[in-house]
C-alpha positions in Angstrom: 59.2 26.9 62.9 58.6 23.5 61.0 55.8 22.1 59.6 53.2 22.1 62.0 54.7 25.7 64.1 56.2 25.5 67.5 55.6 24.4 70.9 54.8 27.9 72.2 52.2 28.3 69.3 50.4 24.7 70.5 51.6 24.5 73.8 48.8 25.6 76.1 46.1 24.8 74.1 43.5 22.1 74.6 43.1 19.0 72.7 39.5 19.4 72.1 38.9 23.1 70.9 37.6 23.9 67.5 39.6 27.1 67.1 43.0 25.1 67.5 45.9 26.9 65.9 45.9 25.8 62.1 42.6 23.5 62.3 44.5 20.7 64.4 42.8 18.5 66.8 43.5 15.3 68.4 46.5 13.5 67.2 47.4 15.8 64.6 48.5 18.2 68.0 52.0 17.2 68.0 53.3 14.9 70.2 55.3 17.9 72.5 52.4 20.2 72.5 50.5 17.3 73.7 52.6 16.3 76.5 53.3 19.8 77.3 50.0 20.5 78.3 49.5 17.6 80.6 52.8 18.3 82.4 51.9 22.4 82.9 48.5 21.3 83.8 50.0 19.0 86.8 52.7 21.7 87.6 49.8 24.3 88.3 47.6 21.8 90.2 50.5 20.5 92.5 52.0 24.0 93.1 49.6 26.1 92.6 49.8 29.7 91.4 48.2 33.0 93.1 45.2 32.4 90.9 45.2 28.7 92.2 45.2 26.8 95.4 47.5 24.1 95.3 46.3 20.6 95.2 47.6 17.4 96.4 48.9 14.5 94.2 45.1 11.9 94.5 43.4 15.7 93.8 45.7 16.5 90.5 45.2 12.7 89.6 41.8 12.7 89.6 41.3 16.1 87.3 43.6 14.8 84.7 41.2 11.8 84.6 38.2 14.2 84.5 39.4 15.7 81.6 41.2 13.0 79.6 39.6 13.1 76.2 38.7 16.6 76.0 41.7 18.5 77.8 44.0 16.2 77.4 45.2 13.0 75.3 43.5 10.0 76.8 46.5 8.0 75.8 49.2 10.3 77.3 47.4 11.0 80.5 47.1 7.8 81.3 50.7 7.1 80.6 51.5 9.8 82.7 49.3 9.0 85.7 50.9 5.3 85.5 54.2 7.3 86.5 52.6 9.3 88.7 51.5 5.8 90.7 55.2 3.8 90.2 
């Protein structure tokens, strides 16, 4: 584990929660965890899970714009939406 623990540890956690592992928020998340979390997010929304319905690709689109900032890195969800759209 290095300095700031694994993936798994920070993985699935939101960017905005208080109770983060080991105080982080924001940018301190690293980079992975933060990418992680957008692309797990989308994986779930586009295939769904039996907890989930499925959703299509404007649908997924438009709840990782909800939730940019809080959920997710502003910065990185917009990046990834711009693939989404190529």
């Amino acid at each position: 584990m290095g300095k700031y623990g694994s993936v798994e540890e920070h993985g699935r956690k939101r960017l905005c929660l208080l109770e983060y592992p080991r105080g982080l928020e924001g940018k301190k998340i690293p980079l992975t965890s933060r990418i992680l979390s957008i692309v797990d997010a989308y994986d779930v929304m586009i295939y769904g899970r039996p907890y989930k319905k499925k959703m299509t690709k404007e649908q997924a689109i438009g709840e990782l714009q909800k939730f940019s900032g809080t959920q997710f890195d502003p910065e990185l969800a917009g990046l990834f939406i711009d693939i989404l759209n190529e």
